[in-house]
C-alpha positions in Angstrom: 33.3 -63.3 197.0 36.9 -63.1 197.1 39.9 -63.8 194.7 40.8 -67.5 194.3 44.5 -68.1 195.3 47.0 -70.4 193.9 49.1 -72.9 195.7 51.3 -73.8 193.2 52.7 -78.0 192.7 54.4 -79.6 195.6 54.3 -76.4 197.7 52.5 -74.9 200.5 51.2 -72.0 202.7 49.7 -70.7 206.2 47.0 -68.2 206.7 44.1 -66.7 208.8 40.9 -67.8 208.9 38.2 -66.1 211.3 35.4 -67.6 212.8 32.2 -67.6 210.6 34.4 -67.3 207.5 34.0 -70.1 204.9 37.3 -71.7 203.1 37.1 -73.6 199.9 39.8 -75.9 198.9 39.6 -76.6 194.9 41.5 -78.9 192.7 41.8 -77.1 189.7 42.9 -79.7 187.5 42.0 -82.9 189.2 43.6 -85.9 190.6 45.5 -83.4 193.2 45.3 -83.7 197.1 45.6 -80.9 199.1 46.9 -81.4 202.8 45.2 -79.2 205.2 46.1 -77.9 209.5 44.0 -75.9 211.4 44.9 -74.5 214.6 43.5 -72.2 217.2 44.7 -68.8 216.5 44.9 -67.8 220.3 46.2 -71.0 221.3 48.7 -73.2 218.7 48.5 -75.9 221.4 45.0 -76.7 220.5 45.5 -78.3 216.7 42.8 -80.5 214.4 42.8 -84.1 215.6 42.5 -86.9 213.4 41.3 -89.0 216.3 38.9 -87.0 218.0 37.3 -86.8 214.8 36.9 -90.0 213.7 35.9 -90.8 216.9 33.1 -88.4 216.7 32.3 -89.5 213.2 31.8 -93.1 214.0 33.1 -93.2 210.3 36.4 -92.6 208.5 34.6 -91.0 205.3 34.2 -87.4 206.2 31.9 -85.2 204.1 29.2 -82.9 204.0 27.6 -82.6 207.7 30.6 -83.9 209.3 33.1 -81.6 211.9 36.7 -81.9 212.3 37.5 -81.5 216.1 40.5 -80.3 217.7 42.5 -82.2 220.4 40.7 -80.3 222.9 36.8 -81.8 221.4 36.3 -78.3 220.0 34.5 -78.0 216.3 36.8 -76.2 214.9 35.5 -77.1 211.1 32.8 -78.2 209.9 32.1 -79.0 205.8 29.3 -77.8 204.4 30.0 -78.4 200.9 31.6 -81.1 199.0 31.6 -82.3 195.3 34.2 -85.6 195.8 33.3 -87.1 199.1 36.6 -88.7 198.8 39.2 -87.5 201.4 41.8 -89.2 204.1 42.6 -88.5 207.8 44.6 -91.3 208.5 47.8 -90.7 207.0 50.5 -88.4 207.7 52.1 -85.4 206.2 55.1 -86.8 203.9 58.4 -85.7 204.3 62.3 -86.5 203.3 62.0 -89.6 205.6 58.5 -90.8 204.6 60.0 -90.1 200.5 63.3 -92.2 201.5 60.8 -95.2 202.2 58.6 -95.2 199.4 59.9 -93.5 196.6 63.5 -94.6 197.3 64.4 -94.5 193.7 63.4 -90.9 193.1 65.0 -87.4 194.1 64.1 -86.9 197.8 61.7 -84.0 198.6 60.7 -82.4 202.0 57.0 -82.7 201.4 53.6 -81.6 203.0 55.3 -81.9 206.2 58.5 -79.3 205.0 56.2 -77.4 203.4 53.9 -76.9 206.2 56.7 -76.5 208.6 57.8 -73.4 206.3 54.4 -72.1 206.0 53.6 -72.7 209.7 56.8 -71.1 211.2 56.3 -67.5 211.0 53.7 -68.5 213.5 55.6 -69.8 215.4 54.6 -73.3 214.9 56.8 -76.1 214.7 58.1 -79.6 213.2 56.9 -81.1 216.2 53.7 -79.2 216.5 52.2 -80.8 213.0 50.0 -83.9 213.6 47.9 -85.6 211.0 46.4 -83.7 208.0 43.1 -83.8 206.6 44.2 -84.8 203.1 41.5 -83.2 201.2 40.6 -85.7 197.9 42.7 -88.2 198.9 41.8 -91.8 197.9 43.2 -94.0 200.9 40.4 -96.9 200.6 41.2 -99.7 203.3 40.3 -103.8 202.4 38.6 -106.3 204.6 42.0 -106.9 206.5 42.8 -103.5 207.3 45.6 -102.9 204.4 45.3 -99.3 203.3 46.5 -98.8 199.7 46.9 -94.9 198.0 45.2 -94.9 194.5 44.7 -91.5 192.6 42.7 -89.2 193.7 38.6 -89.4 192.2 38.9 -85.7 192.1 37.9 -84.0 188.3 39.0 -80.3 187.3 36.8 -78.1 189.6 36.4 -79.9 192.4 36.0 -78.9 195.9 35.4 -79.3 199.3 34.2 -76.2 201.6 34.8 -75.6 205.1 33.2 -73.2 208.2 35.6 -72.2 210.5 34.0 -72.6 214.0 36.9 -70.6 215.7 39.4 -68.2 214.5 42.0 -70.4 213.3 45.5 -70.4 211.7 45.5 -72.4 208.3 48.6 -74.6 207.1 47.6 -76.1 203.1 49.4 -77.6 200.6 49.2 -78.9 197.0 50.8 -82.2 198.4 54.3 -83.8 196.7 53.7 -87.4 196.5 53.5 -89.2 193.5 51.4 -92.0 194.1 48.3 -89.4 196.3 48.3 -87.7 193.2 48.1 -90.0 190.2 51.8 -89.9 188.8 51.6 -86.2 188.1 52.0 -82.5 190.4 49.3 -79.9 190.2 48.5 -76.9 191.8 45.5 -76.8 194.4 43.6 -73.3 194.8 41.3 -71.5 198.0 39.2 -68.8 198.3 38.1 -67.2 201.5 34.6 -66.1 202.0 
């Protein structure tokens, strides 16, 4: 087993992850999403897709069993472990424009999406190559008319979620910035690489 790693509040990082290997995204604290990219290390142009996913899902609560696909109908991760069962792939990374518009009142910050784009660039991907994230223990519940609200995470201290990469893939994970995805409050998410 390897050393757990710290992503510390409203920040975020890249890394490799090779086929076979298992990543495990914890909330230490609780009540802390984590926004998570996975592209195809030999090919940035094939990236995780929200759509091909839920397609393939027939459901929009992904969990244990399920696979995230890329844009290209590839498994490129599939979760074989998770103690929340409680996550989001419909919303976007934020990011100075997304903070404008709901948190107009409060200090702008760049967000998952700067973060990532930081993270993400020394591999050579960029702005315009991040789509949708799979926002690990976020709560985005959606009513009867289709209204999606964000309530705080159901996430306790300890938590996880644990993921086999199907492909040698680059990584891009955050502990997200928003207020409301994380219950008022900014923690630290950690991994670990098996």
């Amino acid at each position: 087993m390897t050393d757990t790693i710290e992503i510390a509040e409203r920040s975020g990082t890249a890394f490799r992850l090779s086929a076979g290997q298992t990543l495990t995204v914890i909330d230490p604290r609780g009540m802390q999403v984590a926004d998570l990219l996975a592209y195809n290390a030999d090919d940035i142009a094939e990236v995780i897709s929200s759509g091909r996913t839920l397609d393939y899902a027939e459901t929009i609560r992904l969990t244990t069993g399920h696979t995230l696909y890329s844009n290209r109908s590839r498994p490129m991760l599939e979760i074989i472990a998770d103690t929340v069962g409680v996550h989001d792939f419909l919303l976007t990374p934020c990011s100075y424009a997304t903070f404008h518009h709901f948190y107009p009142d409060l200090p702008p910050h760049r967000g998952c999406f700067g973060n990532l784009a930081a993270a993400l660039a020394p591999f050579d991907i960029g702005e315009d190559q991040i789509p949708i994230a799979f926002n690990c223990f976020m709560n985005v519940p959606v009513d009867p008319s289709g209204k999606l609200s964000v309530l705080p995470p159901i996430s306790k201290a300890g938590d996880h979620i644990q993921f086999r990469a199907a492909m040698d893939l680059i990584i891009g994970l955050t502990a997200c910035s928003a207020p409301a995805s994380n219950g008022g409050s900014f923690k630290p998410i950690e991994y670990r690489i098996d």
